[in-house]
PDB file of N, CA, C and O in Angstrom, chain B, residues numbered from 101:
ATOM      1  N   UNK B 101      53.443 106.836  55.647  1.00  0.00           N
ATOM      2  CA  UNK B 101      54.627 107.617  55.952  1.00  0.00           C
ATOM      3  C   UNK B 101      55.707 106.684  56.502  1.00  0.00           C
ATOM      4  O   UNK B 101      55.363 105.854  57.343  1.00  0.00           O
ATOM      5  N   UNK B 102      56.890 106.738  56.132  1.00  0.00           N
ATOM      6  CA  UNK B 102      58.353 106.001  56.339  1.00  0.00           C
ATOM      7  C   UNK B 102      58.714 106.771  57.715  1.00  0.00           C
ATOM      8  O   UNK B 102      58.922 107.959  57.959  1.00  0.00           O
ATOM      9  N   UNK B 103      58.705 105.888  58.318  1.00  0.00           N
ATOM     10  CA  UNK B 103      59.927 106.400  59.691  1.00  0.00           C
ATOM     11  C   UNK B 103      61.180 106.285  59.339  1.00  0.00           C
ATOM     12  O   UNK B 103      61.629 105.452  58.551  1.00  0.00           O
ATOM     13  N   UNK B 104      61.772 107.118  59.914  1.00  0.00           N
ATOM     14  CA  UNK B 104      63.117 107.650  59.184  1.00  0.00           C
ATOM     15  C   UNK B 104      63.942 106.918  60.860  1.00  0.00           C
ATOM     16  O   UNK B 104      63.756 107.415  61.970  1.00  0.00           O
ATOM     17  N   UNK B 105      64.593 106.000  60.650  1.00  0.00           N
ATOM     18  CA  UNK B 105      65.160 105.246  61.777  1.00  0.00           C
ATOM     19  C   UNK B 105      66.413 106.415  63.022  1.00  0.00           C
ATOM     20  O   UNK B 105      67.210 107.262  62.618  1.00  0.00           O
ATOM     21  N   UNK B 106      66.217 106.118  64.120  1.00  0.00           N
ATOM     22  CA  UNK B 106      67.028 107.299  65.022  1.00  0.00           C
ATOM     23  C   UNK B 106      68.635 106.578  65.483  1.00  0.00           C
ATOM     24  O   UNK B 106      68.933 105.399  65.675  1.00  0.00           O
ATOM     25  N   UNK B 107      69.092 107.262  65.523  1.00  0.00           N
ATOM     26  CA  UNK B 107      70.573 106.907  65.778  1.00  0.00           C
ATOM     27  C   UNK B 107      70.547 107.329  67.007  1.00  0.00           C
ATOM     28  O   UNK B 107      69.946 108.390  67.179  1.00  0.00           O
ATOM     29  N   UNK B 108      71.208 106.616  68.298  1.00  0.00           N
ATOM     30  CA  UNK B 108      71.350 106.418  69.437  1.00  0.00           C
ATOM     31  C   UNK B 108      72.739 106.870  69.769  1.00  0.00           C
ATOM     32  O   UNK B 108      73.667 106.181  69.345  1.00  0.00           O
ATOM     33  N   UNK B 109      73.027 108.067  70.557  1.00  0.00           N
ATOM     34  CA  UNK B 109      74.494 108.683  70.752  1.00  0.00           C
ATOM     35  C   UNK B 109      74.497 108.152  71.571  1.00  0.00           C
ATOM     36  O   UNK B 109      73.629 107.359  71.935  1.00  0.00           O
ATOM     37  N   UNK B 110      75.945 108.569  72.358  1.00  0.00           N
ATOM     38  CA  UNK B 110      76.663 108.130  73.372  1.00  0.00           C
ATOM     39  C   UNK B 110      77.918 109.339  73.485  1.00  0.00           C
ATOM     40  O   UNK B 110      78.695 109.759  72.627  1.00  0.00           O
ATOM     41  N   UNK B 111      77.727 109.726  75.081  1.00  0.00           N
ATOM     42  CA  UNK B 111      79.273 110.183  75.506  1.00  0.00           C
ATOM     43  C   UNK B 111      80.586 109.408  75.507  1.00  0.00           C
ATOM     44  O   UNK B 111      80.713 108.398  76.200  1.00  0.00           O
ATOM     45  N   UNK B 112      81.452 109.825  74.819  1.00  0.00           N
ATOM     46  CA  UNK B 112      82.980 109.096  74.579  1.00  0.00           C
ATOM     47  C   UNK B 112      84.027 109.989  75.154  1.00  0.00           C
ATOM     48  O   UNK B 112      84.232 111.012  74.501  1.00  0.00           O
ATOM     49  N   UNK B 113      84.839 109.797  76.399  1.00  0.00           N
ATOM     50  CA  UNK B 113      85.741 110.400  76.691  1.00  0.00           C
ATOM     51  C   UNK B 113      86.489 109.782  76.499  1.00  0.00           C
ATOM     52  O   UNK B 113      86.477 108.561  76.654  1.00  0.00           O
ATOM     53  N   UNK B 114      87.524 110.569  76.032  1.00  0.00           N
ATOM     54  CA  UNK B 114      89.214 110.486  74.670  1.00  0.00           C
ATOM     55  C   UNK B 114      89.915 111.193  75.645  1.00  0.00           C
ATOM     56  O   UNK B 114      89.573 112.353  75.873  1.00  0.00           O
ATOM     57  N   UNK B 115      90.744 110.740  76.197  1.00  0.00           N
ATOM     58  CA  UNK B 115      92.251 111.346  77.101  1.00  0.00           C
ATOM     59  C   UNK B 115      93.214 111.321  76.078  1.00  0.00           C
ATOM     60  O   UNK B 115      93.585 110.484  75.255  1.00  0.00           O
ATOM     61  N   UNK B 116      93.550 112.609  76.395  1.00  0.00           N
ATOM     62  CA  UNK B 116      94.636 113.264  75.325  1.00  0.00           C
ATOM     63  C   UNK B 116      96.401 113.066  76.410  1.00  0.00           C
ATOM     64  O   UNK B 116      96.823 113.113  77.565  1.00  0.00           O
ATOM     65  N   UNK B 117      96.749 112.889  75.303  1.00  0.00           N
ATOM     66  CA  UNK B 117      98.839 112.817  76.225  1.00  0.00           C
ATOM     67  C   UNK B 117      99.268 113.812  75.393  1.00  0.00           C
ATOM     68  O   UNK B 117      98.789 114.391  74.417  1.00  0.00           O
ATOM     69  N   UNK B 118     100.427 113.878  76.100  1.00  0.00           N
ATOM     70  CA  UNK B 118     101.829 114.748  75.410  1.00  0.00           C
ATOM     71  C   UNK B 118     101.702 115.703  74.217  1.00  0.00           C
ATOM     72  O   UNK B 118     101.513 116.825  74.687  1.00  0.00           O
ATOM     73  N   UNK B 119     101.718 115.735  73.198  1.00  0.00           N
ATOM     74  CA  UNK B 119     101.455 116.950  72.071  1.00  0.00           C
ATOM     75  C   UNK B 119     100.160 117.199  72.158  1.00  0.00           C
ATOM     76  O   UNK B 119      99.794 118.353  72.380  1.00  0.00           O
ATOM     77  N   UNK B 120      99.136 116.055  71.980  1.00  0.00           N
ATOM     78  CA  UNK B 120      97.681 116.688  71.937  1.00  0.00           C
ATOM     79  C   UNK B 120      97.066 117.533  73.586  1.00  0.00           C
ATOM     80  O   UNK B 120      96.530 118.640  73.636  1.00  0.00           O
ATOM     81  N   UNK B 121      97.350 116.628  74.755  1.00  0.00           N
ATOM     82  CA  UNK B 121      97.020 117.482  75.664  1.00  0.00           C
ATOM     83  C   UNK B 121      97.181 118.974  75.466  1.00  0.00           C
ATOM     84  O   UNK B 121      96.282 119.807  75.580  1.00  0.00           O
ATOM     85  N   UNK B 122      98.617 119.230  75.112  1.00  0.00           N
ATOM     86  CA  UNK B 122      99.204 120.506  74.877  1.00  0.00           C
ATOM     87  C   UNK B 122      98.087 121.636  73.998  1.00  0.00           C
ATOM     88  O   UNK B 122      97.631 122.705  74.405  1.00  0.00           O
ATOM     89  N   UNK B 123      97.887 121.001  72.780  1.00  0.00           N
ATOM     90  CA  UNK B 123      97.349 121.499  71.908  1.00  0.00           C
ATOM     91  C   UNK B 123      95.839 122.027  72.224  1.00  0.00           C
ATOM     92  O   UNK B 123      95.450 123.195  72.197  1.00  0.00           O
ATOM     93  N   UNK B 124      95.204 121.028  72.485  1.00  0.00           N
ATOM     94  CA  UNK B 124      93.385 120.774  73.083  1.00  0.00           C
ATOM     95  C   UNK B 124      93.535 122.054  74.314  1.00  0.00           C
ATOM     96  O   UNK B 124      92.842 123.053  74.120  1.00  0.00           O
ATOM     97  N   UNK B 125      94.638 122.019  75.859  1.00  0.00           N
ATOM     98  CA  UNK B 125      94.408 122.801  76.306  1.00  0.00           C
ATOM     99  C   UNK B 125      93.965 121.738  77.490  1.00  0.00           C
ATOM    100  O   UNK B 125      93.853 122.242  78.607  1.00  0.00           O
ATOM    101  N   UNK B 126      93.679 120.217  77.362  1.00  0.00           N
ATOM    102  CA  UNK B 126      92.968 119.756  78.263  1.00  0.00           C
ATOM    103  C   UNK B 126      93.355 118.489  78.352  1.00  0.00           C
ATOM    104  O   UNK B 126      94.039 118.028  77.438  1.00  0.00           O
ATOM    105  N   UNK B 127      93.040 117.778  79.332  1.00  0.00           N
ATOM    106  CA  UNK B 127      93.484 115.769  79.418  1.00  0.00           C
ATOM    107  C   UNK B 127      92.733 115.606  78.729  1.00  0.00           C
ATOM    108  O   UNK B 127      93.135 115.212  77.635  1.00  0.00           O
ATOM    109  N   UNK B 128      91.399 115.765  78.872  1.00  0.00           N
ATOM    110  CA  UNK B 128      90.560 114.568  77.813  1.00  0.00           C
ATOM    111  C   UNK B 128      89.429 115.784  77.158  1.00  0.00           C
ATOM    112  O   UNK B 128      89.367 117.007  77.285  1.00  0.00           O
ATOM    113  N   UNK B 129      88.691 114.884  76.492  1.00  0.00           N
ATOM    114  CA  UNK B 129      88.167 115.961  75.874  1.00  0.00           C
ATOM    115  C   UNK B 129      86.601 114.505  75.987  1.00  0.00           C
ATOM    116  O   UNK B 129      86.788 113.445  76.585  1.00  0.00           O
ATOM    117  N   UNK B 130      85.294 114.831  75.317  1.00  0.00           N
ATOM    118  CA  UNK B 130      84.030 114.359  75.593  1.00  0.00           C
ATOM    119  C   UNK B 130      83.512 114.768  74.163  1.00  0.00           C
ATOM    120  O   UNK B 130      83.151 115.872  73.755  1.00  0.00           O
ATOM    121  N   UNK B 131      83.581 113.556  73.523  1.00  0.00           N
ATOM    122  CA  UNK B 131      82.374 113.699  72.532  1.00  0.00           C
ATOM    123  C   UNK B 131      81.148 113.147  71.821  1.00  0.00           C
ATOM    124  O   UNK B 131      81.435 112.050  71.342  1.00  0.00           O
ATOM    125  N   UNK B 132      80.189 113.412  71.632  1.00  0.00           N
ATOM    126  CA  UNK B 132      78.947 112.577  71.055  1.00  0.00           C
ATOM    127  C   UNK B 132      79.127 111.866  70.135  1.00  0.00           C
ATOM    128  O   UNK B 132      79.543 112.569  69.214  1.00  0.00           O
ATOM    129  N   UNK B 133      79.051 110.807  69.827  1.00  0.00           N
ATOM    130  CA  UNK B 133      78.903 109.934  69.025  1.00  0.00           C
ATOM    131  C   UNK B 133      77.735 108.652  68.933  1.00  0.00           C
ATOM    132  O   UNK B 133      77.119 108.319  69.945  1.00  0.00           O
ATOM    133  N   UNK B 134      77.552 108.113  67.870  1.00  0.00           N
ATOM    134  CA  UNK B 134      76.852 107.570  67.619  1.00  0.00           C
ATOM    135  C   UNK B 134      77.150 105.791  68.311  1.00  0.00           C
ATOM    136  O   UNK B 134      78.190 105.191  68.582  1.00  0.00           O
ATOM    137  N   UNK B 135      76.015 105.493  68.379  1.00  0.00           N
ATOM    138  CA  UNK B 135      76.585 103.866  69.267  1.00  0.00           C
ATOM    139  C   UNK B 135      77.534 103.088  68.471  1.00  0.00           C
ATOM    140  O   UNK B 135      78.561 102.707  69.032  1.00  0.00           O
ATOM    141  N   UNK B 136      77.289 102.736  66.967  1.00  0.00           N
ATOM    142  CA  UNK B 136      78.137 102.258  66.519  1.00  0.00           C
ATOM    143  C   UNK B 136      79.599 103.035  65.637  1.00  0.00           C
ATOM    144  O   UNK B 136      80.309 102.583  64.740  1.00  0.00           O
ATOM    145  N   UNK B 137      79.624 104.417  66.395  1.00  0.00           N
ATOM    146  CA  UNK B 137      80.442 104.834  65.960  1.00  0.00           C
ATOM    147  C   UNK B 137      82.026 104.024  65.766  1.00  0.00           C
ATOM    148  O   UNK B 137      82.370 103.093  66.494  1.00  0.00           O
ATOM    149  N   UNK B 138      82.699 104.465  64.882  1.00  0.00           N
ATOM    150  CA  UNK B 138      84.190 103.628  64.298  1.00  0.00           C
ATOM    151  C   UNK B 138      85.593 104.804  65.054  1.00  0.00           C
ATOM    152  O   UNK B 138      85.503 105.979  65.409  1.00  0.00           O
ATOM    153  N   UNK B 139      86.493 104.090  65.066  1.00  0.00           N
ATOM    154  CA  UNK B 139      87.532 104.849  65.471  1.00  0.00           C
ATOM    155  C   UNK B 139      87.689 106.289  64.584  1.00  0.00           C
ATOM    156  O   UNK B 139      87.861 107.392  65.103  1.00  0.00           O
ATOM    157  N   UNK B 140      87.570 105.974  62.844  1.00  0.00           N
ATOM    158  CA  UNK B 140      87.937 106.981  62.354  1.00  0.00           C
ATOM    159  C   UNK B 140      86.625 108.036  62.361  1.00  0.00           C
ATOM    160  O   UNK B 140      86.792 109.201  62.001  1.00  0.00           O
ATOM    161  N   UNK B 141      85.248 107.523  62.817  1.00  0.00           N
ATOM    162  CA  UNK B 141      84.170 108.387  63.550  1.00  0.00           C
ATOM    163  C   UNK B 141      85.171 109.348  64.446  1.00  0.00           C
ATOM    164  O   UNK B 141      85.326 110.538  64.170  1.00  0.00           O
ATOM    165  N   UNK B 142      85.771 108.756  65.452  1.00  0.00           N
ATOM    166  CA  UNK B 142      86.549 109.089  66.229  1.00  0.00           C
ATOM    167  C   UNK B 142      87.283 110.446  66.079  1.00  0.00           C
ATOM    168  O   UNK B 142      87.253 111.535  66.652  1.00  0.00           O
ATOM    169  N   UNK B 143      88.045 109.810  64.911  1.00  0.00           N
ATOM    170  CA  UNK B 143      89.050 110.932  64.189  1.00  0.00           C
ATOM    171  C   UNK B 143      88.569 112.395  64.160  1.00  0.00           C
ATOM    172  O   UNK B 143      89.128 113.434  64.509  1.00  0.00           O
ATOM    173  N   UNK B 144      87.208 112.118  63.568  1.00  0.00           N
ATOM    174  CA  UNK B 144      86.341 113.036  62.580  1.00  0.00           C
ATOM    175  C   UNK B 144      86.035 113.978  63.345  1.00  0.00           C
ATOM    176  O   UNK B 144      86.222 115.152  63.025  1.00  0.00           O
ATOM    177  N   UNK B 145      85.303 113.463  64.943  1.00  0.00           N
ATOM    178  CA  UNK B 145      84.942 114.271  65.790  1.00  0.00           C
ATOM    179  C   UNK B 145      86.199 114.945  66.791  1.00  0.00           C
ATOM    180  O   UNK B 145      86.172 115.967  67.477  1.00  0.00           O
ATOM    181  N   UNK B 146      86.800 114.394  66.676  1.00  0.00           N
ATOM    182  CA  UNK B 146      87.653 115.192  67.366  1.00  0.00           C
ATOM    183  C   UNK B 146      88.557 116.022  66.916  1.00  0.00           C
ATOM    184  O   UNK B 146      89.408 116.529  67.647  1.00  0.00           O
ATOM    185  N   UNK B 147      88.434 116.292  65.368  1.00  0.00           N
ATOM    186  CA  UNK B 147      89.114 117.378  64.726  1.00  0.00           C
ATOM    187  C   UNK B 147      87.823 118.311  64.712  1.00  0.00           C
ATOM    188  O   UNK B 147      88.226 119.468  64.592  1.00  0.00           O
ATOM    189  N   UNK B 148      86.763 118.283  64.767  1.00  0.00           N
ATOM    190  CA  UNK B 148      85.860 118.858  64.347  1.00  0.00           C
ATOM    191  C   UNK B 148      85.511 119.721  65.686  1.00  0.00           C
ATOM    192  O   UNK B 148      85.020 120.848  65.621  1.00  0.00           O
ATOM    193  N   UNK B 149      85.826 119.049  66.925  1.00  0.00           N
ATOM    194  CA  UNK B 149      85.755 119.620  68.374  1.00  0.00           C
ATOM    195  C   UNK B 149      86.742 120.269  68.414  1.00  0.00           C
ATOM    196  O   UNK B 149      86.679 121.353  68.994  1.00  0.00           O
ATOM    197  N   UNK B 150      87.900 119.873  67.861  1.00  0.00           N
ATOM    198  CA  UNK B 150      89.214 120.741  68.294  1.00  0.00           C
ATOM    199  C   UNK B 150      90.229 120.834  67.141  1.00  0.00           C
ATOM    200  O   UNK B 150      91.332 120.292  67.218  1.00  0.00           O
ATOM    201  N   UNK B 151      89.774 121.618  65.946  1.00  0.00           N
ATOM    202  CA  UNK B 151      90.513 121.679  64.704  1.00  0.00           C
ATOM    203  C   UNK B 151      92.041 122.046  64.726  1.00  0.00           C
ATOM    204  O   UNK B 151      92.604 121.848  63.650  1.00  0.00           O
ATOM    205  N   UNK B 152      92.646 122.431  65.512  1.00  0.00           N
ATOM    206  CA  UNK B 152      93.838 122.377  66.233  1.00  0.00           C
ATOM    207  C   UNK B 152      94.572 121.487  65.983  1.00  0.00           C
ATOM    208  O   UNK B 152      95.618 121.762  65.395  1.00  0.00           O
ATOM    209  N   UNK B 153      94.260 120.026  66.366  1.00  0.00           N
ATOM    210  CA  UNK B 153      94.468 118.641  66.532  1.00  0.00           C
ATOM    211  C   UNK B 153      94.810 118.008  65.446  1.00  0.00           C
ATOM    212  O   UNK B 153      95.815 117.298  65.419  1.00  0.00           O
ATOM    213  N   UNK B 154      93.805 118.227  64.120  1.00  0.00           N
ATOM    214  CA  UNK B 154      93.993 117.599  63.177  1.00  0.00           C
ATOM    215  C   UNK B 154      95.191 117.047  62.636  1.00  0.00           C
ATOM    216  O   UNK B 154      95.251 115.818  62.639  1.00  0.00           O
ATOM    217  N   UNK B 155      96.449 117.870  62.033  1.00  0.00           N
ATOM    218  CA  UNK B 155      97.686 117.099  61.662  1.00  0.00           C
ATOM    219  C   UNK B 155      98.360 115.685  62.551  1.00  0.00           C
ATOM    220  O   UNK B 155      98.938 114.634  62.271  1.00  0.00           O
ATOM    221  N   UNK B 156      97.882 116.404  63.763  1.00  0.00           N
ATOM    222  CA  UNK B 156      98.241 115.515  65.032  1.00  0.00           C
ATOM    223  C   UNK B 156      96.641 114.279  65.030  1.00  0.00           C
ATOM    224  O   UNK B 156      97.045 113.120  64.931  1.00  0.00           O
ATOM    225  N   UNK B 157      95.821 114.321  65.074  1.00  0.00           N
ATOM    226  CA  UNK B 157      94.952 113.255  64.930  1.00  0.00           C
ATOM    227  C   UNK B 157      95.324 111.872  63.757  1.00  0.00           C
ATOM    228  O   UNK B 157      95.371 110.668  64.010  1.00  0.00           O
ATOM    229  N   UNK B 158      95.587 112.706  62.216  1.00  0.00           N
ATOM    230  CA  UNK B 158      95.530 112.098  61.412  1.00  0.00           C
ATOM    231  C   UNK B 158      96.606 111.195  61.577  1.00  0.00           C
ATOM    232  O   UNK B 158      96.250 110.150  61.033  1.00  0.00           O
ATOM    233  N   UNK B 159      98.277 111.001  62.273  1.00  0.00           N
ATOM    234  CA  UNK B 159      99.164 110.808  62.543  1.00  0.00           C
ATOM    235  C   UNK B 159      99.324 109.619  64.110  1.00  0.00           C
ATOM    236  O   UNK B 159     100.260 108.876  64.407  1.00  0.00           O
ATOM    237  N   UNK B 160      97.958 109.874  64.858  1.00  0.00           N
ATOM    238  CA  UNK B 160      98.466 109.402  66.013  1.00  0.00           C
ATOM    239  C   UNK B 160      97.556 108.055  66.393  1.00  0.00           C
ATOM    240  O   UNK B 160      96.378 108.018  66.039  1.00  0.00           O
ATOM    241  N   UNK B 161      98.071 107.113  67.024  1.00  0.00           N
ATOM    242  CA  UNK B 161      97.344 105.807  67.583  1.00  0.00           C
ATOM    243  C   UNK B 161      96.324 106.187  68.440  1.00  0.00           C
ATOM    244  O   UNK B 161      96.336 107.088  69.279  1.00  0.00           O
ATOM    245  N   UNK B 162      95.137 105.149  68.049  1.00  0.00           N
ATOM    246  CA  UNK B 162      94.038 105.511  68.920  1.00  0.00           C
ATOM    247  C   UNK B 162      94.135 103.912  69.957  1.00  0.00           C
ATOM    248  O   UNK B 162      94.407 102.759  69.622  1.00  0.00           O
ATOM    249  N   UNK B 163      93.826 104.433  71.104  1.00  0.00           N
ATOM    250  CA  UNK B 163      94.126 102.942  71.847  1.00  0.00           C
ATOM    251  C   UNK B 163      92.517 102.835  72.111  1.00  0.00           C
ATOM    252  O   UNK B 163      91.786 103.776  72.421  1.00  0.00           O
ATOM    253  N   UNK B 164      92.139 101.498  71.923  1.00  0.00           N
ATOM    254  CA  UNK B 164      90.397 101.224  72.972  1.00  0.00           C
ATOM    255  C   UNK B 164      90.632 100.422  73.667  1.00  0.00           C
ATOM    256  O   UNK B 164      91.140  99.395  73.216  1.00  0.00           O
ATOM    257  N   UNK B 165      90.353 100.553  75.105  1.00  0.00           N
ATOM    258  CA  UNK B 165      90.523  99.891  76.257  1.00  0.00           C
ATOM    259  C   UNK B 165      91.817  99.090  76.286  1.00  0.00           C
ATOM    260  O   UNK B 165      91.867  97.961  76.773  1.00  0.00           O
ATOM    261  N   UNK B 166      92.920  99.749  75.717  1.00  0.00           N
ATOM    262  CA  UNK B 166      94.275  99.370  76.674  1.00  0.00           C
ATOM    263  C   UNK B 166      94.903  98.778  74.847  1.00  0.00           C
ATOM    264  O   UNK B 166      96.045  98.356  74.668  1.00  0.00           O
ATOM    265  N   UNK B 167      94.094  98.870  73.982  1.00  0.00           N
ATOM    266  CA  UNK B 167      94.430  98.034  72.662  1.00  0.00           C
ATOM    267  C   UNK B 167      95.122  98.598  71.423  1.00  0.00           C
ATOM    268  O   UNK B 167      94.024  98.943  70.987  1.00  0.00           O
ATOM    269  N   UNK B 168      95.741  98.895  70.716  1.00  0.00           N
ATOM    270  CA  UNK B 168      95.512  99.881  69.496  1.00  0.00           C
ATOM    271  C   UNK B 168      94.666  99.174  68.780  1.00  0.00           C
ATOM    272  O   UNK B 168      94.657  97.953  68.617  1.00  0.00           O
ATOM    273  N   UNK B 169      93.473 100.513  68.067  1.00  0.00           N
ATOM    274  CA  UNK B 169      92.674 100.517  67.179  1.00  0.00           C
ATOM    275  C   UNK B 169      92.568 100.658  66.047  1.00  0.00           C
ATOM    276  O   UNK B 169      92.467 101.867  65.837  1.00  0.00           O
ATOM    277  N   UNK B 170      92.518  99.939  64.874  1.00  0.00           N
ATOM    278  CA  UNK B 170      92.527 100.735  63.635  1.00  0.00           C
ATOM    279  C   UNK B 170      91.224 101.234  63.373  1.00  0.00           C
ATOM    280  O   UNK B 170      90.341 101.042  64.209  1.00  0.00           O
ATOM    281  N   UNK B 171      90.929 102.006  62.056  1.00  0.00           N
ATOM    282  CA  UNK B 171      90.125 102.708  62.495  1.00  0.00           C
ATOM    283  C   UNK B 171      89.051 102.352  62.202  1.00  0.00           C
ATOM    284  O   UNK B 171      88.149 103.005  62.728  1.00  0.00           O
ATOM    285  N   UNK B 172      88.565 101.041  61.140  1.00  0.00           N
ATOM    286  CA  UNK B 172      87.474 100.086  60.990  1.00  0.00           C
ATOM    287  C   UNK B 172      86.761  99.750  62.408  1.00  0.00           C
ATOM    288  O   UNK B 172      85.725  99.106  62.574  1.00  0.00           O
ATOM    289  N   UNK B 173      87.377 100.200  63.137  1.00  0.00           N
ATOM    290  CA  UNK B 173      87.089  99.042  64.613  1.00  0.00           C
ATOM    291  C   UNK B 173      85.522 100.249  65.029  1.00  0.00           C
ATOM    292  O   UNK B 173      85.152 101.411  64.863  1.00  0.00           O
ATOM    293  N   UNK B 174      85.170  99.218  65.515  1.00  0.00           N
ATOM    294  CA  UNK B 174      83.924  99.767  66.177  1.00  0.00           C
ATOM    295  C   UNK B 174      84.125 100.293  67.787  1.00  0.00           C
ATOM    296  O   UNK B 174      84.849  99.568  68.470  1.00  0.00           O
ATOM    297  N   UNK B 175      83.510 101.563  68.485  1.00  0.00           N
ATOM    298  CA  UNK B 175      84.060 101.670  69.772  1.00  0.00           C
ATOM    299  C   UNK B 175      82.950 101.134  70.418  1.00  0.00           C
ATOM    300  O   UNK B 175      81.879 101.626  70.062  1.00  0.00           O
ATOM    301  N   UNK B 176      82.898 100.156  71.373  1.00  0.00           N
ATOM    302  CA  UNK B 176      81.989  99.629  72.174  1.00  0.00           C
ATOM    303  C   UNK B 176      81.993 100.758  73.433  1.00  0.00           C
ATOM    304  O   UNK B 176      82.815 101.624  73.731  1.00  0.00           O
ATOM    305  N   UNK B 177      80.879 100.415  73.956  1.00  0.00           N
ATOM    306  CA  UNK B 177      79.959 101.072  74.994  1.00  0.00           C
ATOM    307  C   UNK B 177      80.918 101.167  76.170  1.00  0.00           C
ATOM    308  O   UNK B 177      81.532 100.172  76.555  1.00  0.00           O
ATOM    309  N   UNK B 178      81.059 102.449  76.786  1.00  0.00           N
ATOM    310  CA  UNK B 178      82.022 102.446  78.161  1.00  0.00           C
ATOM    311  C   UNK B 178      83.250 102.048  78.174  1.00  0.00           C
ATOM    312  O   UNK B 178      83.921 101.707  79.148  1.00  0.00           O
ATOM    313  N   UNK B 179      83.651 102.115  76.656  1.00  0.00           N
ATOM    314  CA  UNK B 179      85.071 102.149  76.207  1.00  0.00           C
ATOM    315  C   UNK B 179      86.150 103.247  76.995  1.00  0.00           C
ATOM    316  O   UNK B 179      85.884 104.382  77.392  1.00  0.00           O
ATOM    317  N   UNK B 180      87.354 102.566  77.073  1.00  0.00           N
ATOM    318  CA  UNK B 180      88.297 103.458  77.727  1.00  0.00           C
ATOM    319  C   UNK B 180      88.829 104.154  76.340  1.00  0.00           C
ATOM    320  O   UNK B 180      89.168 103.205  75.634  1.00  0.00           O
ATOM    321  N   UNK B 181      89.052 105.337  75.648  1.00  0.00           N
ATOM    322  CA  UNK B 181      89.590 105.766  74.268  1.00  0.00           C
ATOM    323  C   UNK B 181      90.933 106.805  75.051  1.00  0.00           C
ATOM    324  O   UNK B 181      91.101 107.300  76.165  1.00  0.00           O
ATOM    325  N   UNK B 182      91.680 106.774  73.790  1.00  0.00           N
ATOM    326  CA  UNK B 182      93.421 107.430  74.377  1.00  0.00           C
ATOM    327  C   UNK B 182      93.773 107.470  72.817  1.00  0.00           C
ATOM    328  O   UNK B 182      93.862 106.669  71.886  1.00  0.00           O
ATOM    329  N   UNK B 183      93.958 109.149  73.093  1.00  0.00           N
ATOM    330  CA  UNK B 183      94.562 109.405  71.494  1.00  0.00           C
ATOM    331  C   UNK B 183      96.294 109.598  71.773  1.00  0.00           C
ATOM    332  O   UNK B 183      96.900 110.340  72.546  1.00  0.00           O
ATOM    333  N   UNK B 184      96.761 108.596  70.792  1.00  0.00           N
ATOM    334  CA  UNK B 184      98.442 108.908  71.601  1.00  0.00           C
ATOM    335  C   UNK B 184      99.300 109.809  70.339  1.00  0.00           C
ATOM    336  O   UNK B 184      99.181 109.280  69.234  1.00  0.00           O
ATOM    337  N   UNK B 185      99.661 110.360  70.350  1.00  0.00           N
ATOM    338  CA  UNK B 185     100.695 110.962  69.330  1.00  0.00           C
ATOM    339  C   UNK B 185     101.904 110.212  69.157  1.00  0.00           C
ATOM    340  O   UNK B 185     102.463 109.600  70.068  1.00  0.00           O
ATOM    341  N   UNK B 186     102.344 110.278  67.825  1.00  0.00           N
ATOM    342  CA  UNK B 186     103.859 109.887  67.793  1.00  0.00           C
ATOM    343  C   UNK B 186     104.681 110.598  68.487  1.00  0.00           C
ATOM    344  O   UNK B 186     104.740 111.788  68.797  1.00  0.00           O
ATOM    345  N   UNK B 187     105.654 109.171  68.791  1.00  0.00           N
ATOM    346  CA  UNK B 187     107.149 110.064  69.818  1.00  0.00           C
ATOM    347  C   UNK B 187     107.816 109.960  68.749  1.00  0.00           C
ATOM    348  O   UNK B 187     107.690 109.250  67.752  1.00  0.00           O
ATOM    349  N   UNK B 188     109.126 111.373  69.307  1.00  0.00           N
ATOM    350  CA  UNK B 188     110.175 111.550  68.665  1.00  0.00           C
ATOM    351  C   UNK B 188     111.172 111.593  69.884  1.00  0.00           C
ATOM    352  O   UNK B 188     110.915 111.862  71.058  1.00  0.00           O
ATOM    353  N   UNK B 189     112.465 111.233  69.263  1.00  0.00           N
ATOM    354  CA  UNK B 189     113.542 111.451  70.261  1.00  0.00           C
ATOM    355  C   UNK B 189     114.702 111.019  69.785  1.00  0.00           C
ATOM    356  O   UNK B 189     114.972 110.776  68.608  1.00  0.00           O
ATOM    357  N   UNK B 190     115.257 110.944  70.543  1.00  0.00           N
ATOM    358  CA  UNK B 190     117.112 110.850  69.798  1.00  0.00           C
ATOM    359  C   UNK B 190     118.147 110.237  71.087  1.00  0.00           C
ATOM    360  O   UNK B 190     119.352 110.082  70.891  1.00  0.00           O
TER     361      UNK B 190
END
């Protein structure tokens, strides 16, 4: 019999700003992910926690620990994550 290999989660808290706070209802939001989860992991779960978000997810910078992320990037362990929305203004 094949052991079927286990994937190792992790809690990721994502602080939300300005449009998304609004939207979510909350500063940050907490979600499971996998250890080597990717930013656009990222994406995925947090439309999926808060389908609300989505237009605004697909659109907005993800920062990891103070950085912008693209979304190849891997989130390391006890990462600081910050979903920022685009500004507008005039």
């Amino acid at each position: 019999m094949t052991e079927i290999p286990r994937t190792e989660h992790r809690t990721v808290v994502v602080k939300l700003f300005a449009g998304a706070k609004q939207i979510a209802g909350v500063p940050e939001l907490s979600l499971e992910l996998a250890d080597h989860a990717t930013v656009a992991d990222l994406r995925t779960a947090l439309v999926a926690r808060c389908p609300d978000l989505a237009p605004l997810v697909r659109r907005a910078m993800v920062a990891v620990n103070c950085q912008f992320a693209p979304d190849a990037n891997t989130i390391p362990a006890a990462a600081e994550v910050a979903l920022i929305p685009p500004v507008s203004g005039g």
